[in-house]
FIKOLZA-1660 file (N, C-alpha, C; in steps of 0.1 Angstrom, whole numbers, plus 5000, padded with zeros to 4 digits):
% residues 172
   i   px   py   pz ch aa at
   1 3193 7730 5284  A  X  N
   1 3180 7724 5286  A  X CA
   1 3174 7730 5299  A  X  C
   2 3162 7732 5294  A  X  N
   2 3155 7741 5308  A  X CA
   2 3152 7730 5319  A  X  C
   3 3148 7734 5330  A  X  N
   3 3148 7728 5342  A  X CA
   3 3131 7722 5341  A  X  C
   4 3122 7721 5332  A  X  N
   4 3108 7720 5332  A  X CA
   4 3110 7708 5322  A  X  C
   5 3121 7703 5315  A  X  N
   5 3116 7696 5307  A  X CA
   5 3121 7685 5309  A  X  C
   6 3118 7671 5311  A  X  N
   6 3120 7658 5318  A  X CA
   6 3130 7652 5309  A  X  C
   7 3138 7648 5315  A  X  N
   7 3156 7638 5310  A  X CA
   7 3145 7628 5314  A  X  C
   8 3156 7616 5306  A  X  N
   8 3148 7607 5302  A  X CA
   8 3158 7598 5314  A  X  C
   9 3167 7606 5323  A  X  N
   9 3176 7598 5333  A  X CA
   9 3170 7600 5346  A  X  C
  10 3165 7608 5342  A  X  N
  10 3150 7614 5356  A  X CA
  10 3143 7602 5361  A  X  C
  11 3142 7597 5376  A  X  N
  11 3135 7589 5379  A  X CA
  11 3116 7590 5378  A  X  C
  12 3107 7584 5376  A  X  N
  12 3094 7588 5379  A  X CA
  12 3090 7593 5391  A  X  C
  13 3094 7590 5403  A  X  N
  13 3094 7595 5417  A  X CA
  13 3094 7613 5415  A  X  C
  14 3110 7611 5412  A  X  N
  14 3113 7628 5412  A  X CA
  14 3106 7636 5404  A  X  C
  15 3100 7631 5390  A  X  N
  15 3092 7640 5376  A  X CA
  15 3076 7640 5387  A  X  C
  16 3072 7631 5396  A  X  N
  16 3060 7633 5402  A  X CA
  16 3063 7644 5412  A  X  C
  17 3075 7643 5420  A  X  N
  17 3075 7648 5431  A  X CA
  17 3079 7668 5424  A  X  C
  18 3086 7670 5414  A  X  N
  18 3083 7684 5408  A  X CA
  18 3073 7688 5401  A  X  C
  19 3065 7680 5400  A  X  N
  19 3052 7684 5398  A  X CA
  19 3041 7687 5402  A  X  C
  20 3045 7684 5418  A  X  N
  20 3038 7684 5430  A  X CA
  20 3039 7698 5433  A  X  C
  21 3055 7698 5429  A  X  N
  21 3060 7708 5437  A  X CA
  21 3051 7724 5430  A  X  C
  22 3053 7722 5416  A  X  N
  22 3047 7734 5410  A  X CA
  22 3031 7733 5406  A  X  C
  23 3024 7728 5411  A  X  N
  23 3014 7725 5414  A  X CA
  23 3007 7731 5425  A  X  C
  24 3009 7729 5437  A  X  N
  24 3011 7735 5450  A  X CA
  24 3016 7748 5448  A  X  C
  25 3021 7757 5436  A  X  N
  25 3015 7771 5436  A  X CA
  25 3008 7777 5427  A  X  C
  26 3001 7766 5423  A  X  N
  26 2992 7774 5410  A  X CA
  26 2977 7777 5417  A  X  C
  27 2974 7783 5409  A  X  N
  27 2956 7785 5415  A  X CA
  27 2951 7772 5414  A  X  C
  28 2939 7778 5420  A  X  N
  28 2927 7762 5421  A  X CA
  28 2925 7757 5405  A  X  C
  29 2920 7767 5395  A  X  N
  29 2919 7763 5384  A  X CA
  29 2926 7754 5374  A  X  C
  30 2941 7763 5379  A  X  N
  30 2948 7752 5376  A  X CA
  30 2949 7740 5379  A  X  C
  31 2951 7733 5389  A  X  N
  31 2950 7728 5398  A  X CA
  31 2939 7713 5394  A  X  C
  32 2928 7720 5391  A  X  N
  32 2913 7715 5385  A  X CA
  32 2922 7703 5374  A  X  C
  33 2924 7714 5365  A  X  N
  33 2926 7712 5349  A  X CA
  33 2940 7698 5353  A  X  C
  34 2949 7703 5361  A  X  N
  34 2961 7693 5360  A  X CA
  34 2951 7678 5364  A  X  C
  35 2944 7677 5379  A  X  N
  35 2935 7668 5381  A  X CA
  35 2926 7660 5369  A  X  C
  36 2926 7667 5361  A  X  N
  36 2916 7663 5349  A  X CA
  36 2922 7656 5340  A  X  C
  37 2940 7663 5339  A  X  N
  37 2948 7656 5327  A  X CA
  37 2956 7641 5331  A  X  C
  38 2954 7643 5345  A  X  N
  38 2959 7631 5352  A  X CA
  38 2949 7621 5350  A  X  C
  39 2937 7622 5352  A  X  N
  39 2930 7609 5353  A  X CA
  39 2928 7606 5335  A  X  C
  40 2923 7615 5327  A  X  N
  40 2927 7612 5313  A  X CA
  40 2936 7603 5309  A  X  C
  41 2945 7610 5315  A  X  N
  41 2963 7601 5310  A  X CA
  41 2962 7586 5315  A  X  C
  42 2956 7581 5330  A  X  N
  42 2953 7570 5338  A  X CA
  42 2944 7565 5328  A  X  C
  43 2935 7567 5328  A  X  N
  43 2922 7561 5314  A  X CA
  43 2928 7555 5303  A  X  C
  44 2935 7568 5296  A  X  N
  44 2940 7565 5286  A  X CA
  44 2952 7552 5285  A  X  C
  45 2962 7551 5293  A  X  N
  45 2972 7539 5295  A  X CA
  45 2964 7528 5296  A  X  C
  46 2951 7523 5305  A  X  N
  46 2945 7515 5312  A  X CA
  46 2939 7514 5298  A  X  C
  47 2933 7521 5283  A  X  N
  47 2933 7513 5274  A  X CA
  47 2940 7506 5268  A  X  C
  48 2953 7516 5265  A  X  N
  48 2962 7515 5255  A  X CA
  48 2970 7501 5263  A  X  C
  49 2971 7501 5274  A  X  N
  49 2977 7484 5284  A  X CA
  49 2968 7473 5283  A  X  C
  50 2957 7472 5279  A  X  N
  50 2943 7465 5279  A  X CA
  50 2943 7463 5291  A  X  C
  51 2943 7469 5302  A  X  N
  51 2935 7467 5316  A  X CA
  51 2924 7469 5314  A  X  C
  52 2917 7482 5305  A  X  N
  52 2902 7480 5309  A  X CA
  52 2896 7467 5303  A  X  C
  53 2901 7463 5292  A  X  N
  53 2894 7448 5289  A  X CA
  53 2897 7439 5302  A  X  C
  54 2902 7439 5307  A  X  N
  54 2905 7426 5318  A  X CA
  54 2898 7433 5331  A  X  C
  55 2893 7445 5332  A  X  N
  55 2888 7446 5348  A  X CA
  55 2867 7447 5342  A  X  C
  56 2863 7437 5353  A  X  N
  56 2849 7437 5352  A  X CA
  56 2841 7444 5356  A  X  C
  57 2827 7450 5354  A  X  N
  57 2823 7458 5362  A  X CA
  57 2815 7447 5375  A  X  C
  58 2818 7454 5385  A  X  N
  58 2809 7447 5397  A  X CA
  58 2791 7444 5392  A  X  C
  59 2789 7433 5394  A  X  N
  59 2775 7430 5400  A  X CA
  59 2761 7435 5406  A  X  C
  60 2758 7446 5397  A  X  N
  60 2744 7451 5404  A  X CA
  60 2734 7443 5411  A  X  C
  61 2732 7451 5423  A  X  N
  61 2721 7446 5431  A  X CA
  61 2708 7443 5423  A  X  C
  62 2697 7429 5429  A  X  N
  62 2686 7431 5420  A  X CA
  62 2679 7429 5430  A  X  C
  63 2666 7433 5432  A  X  N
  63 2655 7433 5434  A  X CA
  63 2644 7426 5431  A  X  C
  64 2639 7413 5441  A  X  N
  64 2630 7406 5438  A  X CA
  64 2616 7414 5444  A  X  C
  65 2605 7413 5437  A  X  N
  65 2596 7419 5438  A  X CA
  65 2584 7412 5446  A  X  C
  66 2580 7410 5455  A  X  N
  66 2573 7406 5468  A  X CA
  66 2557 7409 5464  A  X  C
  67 2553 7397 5467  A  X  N
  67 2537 7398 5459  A  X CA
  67 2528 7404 5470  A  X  C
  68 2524 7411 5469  A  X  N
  68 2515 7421 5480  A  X CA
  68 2499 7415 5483  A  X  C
  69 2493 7412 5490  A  X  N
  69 2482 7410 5489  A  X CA
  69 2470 7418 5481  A  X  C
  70 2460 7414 5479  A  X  N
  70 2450 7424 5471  A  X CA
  70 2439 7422 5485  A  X  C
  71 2435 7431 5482  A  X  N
  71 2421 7430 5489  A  X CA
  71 2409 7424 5475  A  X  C
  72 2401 7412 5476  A  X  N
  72 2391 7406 5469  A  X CA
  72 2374 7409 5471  A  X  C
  73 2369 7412 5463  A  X  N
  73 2352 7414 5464  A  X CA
  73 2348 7403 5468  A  X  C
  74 2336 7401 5478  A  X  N
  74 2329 7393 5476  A  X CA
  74 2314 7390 5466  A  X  C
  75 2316 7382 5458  A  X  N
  75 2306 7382 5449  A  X CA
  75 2291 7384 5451  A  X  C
  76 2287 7391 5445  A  X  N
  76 2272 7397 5447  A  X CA
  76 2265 7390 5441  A  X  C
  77 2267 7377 5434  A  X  N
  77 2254 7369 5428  A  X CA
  77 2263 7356 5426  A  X  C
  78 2257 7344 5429  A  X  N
  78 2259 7333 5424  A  X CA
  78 2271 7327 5407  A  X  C
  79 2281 7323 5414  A  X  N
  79 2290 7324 5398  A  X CA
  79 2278 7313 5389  A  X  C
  80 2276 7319 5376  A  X  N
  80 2270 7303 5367  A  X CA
  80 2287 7298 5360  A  X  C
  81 2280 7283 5359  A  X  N
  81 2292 7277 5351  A  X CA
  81 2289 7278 5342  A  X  C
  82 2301 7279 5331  A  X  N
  82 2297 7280 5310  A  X CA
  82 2308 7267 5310  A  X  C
  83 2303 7258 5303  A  X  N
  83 2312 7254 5296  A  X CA
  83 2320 7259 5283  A  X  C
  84 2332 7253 5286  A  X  N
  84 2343 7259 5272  A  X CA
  84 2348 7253 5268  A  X  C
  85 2352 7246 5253  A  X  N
  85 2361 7233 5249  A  X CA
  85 2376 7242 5256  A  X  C
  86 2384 7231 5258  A  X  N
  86 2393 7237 5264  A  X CA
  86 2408 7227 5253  A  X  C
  87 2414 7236 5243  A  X  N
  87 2418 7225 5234  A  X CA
  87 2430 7224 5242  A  X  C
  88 2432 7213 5234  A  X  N
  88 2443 7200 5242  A  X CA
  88 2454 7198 5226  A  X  C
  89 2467 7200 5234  A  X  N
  89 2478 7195 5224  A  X CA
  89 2477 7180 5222  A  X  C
  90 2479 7181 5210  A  X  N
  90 2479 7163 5202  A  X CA
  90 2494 7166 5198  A  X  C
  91 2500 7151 5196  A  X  N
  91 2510 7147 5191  A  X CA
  91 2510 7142 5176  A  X  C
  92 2515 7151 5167  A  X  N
  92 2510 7141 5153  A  X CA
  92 2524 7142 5148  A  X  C
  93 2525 7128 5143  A  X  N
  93 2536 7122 5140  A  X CA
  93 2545 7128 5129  A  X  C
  94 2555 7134 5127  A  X  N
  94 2560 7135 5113  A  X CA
  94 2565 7127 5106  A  X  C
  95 2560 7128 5095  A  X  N
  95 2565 7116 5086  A  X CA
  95 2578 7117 5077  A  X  C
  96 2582 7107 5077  A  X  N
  96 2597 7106 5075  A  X CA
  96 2598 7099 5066  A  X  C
  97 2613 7093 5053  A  X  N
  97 2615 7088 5048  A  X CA
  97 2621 7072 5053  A  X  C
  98 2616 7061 5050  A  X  N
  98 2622 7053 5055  A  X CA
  98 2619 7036 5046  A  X  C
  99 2622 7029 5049  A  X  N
  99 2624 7018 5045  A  X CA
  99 2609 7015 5046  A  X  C
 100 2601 7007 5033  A  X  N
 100 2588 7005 5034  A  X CA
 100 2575 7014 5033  A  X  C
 101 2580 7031 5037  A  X  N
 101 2572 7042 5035  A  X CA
 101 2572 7044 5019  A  X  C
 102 2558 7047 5015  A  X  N
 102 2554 7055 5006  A  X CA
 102 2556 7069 4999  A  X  C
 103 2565 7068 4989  A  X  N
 103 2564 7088 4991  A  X CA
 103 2560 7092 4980  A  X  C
 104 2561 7102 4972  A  X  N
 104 2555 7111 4962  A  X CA
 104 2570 7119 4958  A  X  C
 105 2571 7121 4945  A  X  N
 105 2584 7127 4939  A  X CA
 105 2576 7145 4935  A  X  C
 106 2582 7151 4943  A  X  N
 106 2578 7169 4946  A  X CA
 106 2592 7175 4942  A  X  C
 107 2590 7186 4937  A  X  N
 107 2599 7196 4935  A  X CA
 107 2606 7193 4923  A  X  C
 108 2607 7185 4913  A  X  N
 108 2616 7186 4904  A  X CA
 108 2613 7194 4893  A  X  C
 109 2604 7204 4888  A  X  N
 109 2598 7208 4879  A  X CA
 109 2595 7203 4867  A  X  C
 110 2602 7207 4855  A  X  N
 110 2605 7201 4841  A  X CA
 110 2614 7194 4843  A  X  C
 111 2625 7191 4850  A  X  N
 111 2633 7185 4849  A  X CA
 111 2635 7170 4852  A  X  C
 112 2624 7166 4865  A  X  N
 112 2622 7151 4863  A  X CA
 112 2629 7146 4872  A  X  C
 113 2628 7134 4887  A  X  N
 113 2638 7129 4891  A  X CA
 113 2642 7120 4885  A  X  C
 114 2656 7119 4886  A  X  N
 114 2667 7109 4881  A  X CA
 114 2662 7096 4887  A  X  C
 115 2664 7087 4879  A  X  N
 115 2663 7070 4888  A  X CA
 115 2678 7064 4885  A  X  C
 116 2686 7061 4891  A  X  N
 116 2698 7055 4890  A  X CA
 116 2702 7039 4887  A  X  C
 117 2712 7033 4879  A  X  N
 117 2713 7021 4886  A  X CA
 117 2718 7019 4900  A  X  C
 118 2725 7031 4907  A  X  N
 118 2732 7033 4923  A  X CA
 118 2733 7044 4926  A  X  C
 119 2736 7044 4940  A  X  N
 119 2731 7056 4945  A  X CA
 119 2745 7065 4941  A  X  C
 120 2744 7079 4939  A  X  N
 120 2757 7082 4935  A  X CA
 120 2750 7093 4920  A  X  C
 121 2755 7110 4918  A  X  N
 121 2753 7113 4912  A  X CA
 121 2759 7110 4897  A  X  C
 122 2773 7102 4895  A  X  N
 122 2779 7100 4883  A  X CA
 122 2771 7085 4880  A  X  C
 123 2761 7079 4885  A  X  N
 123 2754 7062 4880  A  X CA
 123 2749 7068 4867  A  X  C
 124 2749 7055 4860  A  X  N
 124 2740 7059 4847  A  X CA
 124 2724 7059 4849  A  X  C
 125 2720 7069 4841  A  X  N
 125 2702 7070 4846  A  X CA
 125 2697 7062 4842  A  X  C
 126 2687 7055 4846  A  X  N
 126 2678 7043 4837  A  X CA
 126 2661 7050 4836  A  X  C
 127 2661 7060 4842  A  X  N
 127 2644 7064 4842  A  X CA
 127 2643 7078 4845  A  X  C
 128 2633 7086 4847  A  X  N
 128 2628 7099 4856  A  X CA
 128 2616 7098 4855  A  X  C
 129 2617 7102 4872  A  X  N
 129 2598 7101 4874  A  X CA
 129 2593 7120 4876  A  X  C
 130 2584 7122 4870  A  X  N
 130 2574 7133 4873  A  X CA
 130 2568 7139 4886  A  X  C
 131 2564 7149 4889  A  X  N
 131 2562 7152 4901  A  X CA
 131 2551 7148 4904  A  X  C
 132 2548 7140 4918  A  X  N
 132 2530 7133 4915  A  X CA
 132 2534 7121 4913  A  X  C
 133 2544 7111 4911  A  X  N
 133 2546 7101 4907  A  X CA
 133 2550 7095 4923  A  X  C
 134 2541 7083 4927  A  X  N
 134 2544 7076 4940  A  X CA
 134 2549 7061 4937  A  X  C
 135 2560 7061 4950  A  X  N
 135 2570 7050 4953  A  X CA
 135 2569 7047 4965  A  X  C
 136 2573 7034 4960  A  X  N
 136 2576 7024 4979  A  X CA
 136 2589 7024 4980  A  X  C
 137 2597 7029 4990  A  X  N
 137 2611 7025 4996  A  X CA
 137 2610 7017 4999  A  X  C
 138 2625 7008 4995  A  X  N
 138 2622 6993 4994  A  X CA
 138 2641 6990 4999  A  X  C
 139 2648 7004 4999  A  X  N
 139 2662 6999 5003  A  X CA
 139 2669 7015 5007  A  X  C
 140 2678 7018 5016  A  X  N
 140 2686 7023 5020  A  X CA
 140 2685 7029 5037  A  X  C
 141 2688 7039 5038  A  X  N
 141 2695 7051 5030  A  X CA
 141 2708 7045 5028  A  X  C
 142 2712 7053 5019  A  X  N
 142 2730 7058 5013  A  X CA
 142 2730 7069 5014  A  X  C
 143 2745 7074 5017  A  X  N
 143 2749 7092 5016  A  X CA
 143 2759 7089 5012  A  X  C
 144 2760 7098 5001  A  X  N
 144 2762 7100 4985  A  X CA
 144 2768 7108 4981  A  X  C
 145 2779 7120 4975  A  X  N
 145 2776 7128 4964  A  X CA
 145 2770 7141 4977  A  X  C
 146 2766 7142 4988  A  X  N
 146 2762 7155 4995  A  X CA
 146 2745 7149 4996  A  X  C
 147 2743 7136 4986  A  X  N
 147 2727 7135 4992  A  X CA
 147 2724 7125 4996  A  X  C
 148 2712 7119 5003  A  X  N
 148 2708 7106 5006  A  X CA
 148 2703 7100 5001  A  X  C
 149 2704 7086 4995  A  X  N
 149 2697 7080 4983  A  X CA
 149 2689 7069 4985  A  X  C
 150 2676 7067 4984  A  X  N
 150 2666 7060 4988  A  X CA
 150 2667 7048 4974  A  X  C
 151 2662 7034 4975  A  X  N
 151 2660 7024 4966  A  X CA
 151 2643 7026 4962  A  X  C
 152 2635 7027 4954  A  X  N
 152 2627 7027 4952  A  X CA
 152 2619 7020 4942  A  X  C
 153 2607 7018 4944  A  X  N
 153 2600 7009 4932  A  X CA
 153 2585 7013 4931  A  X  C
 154 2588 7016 4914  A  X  N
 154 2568 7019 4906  A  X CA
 154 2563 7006 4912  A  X  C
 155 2548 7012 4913  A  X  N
 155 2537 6996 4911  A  X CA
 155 2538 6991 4904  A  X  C
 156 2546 6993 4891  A  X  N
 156 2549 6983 4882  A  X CA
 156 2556 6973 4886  A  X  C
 157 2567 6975 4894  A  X  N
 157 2579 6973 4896  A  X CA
 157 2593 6976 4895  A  X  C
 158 2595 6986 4883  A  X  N
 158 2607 6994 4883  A  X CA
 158 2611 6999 4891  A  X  C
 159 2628 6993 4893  A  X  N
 159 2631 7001 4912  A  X CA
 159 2644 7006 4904  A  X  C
 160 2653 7017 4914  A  X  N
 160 2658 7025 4910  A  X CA
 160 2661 7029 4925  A  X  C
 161 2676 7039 4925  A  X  N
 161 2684 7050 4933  A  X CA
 161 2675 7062 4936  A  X  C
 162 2669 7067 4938  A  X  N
 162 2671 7082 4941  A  X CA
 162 2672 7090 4953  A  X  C
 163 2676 7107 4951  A  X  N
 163 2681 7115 4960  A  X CA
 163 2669 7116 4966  A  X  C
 164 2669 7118 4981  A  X  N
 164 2653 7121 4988  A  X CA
 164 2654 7134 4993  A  X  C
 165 2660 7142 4984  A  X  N
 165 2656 7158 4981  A  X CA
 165 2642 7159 4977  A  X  C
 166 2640 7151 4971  A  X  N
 166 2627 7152 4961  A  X CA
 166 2617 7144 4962  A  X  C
 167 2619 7138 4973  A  X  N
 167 2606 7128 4977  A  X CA
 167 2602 7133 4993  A  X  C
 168 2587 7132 4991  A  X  N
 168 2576 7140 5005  A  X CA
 168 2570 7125 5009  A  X  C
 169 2572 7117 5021  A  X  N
 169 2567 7111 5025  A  X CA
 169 2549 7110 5028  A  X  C
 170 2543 7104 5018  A  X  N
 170 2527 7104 5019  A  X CA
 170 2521 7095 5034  A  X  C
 171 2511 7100 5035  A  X  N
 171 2504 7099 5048  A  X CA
 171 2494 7088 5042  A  X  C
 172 2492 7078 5043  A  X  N
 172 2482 7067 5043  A  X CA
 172 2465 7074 5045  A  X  C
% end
């Protein structure tokens, strides 16, 4: 075994300190290049150990920006006032499904909502209303089956279950 190639009974001390040694007579270039393979090799451990995941980078400085004065004209003619409406946020209520509200049956296409004897998709159907068709909530909510189920009743009086997937609460 030649004398350049590292036993594995070789302390790390001594494999650093002969490498020092043959180092110390190579040219600069060399020299360069060994410097280059060393910090690689450091990099490379520092991933392969996950140190660089665990070390942070520091905190860049920031810079708050300081309001400078201006120099201002003085006005060369009298300001006029204009008036401007100046609009103003309103609060408008969203309307919600609830006990006593009015709603309208939307979205069911041809197919019609279901009216239930209970809330619950396996109830037996007793009706379907059309889209456009308006109801008074008169009892719930229930959650159901994945939906919420409103009591409802025609001006006739027919009341019934249904899912309020499908009912838009009307605005008076």
């Amino acid at each position: 075994m030649s004398s350049d190639a590292r036993r594995p009974h070789d302390p790390p001390g001594k494999v650093l300190s002969d490498l020092l040694e043959k180092l110390k007579a190579s040219s600069r270039a060399q020299l360069a290049l060994a410097a280059a393979l060393v910090l690689v090799s450091v990099i490379g451990l520092c991933q392969i150990s996950g140190l660089a995941a665990r070390l942070r980078p520091l905190p860049m400085p920031t810079s708050t920006p300081t309001a400078m004065p201006s120099a201002t004209r003085a006005p060369t003619s009298a300001p006029t006032a204009t008036a401007e409406a100046t609009p103003t946020a309103t609060e408008t209520a969203v309307p919600v499904v609830m006990v006593g509200t009015s709603v309208e049956v939307v979205g069911t296409g041809t197919d019609e909502l279901r009216v239930r004897v209970a809330p619950g998709v396996t109830e037996e159907t007793i009706a379907t209303f059309e889209d456009g068709t308006r109801l008074i909530v008169v009892d719930g909510p229930e959650a159901l089956d994945g939906y919420t189920w409103w009591r409802v009743k025609t001006e006739e009086g027919q009341q019934g279950w249904v899912a309020e997937d499908w009912l838009v609460p009307v605005v008076p």
